[in-house]
VOPAGU-2260 file (C-alpha; in pm, 1 decimal, decimal comma):
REM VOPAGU-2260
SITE   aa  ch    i         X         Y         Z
SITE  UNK   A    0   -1298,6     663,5     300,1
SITE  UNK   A    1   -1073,9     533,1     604,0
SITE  UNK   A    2   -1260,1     369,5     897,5
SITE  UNK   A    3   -1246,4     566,9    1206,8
SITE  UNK   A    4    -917,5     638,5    1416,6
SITE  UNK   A    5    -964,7     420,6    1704,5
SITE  UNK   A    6    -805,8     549,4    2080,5
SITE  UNK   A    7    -722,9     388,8    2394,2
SITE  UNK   A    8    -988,3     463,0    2673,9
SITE  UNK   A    9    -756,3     507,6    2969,5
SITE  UNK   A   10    -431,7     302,6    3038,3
SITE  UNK   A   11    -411,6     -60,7    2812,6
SITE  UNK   A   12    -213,1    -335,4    2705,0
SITE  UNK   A   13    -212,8    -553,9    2446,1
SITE  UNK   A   14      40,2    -801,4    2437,3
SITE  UNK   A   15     415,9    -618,9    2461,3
SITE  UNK   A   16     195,0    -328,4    2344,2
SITE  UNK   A   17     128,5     -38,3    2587,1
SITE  UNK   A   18    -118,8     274,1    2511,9
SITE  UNK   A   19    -171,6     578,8    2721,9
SITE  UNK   A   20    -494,5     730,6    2763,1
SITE  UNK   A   21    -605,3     922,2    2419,3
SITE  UNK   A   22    -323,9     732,9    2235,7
SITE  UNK   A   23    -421,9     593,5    1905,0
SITE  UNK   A   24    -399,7     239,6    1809,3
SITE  UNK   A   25    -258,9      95,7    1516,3
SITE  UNK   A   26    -507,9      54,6    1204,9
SITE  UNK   A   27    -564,0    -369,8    1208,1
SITE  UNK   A   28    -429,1    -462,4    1532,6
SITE  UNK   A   29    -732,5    -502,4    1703,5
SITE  UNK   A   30    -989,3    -659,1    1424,3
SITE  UNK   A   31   -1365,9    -866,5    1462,4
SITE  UNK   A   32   -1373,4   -1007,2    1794,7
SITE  UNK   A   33   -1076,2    -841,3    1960,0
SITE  UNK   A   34   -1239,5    -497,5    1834,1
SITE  UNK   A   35   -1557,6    -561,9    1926,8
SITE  UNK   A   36   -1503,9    -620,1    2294,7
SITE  UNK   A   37   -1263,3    -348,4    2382,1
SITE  UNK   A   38   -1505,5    -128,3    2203,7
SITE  UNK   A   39   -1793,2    -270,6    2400,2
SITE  UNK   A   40   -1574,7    -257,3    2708,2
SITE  UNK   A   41   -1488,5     109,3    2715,2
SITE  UNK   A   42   -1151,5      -2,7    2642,9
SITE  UNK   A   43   -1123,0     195,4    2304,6
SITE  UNK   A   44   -1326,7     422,4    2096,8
SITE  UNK   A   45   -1357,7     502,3    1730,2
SITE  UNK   A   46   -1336,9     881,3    1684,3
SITE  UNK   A   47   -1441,2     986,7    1319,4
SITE  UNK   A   48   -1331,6    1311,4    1288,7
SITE  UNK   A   49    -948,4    1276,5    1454,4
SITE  UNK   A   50    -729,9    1165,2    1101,6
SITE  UNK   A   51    -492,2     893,4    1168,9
SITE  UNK   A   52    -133,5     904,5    1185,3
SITE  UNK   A   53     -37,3     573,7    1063,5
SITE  UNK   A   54    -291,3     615,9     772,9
SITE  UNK   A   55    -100,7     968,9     703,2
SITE  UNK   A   56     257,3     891,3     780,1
SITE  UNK   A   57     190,8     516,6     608,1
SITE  UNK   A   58     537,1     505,6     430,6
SITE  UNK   A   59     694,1     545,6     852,1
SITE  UNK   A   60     446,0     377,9     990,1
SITE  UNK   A   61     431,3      53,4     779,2
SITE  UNK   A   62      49,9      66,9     767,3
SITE  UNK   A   63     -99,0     -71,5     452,7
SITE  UNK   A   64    -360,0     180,5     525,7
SITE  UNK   A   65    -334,8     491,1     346,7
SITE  UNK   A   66    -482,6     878,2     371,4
SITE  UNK   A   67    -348,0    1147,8     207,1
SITE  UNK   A   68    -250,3    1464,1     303,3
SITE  UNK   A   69    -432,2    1808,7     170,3
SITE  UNK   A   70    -284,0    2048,7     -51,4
SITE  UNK   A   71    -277,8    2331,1     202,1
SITE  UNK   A   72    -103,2    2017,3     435,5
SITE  UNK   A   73     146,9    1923,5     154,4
SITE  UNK   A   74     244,9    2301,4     133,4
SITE  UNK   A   75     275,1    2357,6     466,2
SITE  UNK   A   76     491,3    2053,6     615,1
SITE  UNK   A   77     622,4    1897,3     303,2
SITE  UNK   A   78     981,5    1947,9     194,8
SITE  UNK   A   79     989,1    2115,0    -119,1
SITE  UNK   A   80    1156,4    1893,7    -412,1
């Protein structure tokens, strides 16, 4: 199982990296310490139960992080082949 999909509490920046309020951030880009403090901060929060995009969409996202889609998903937004 993936770990949780983390979001931005409120307004952030991380280097040349801006996220809005609710956006998620990026599997690995904030790991041990870094994560850590923005989560103890309020800066960020894991949420469980909201699937990640970048885990999903991994092949357009470049994340080596993978989750796959469901068969009812596949059926409904995959292109048929």
């Amino acid at each position: 199982m993936s770990a949780p999909t983390l979001v931005s509490i409120r307004q952030r920046e991380l280097g040349d990296r801006s996220f809005h309020h609710g956006t998620e951030i990026e599997p690995g880009l904030l790991e041990d310490e870094l994560l850590d403090w923005w989560l103890d901060h309020g800066w960020a929060r894991e949420v469980p139960e909201r699937r990640s995009l970048f885990r999903l969409l991994h092949r357009f996202s470049g994340c080596a992080e993978r989750e796959p889609l469901t068969q009812q998903e596949v059926s409904q937004y995959a292109l048929a082949s």
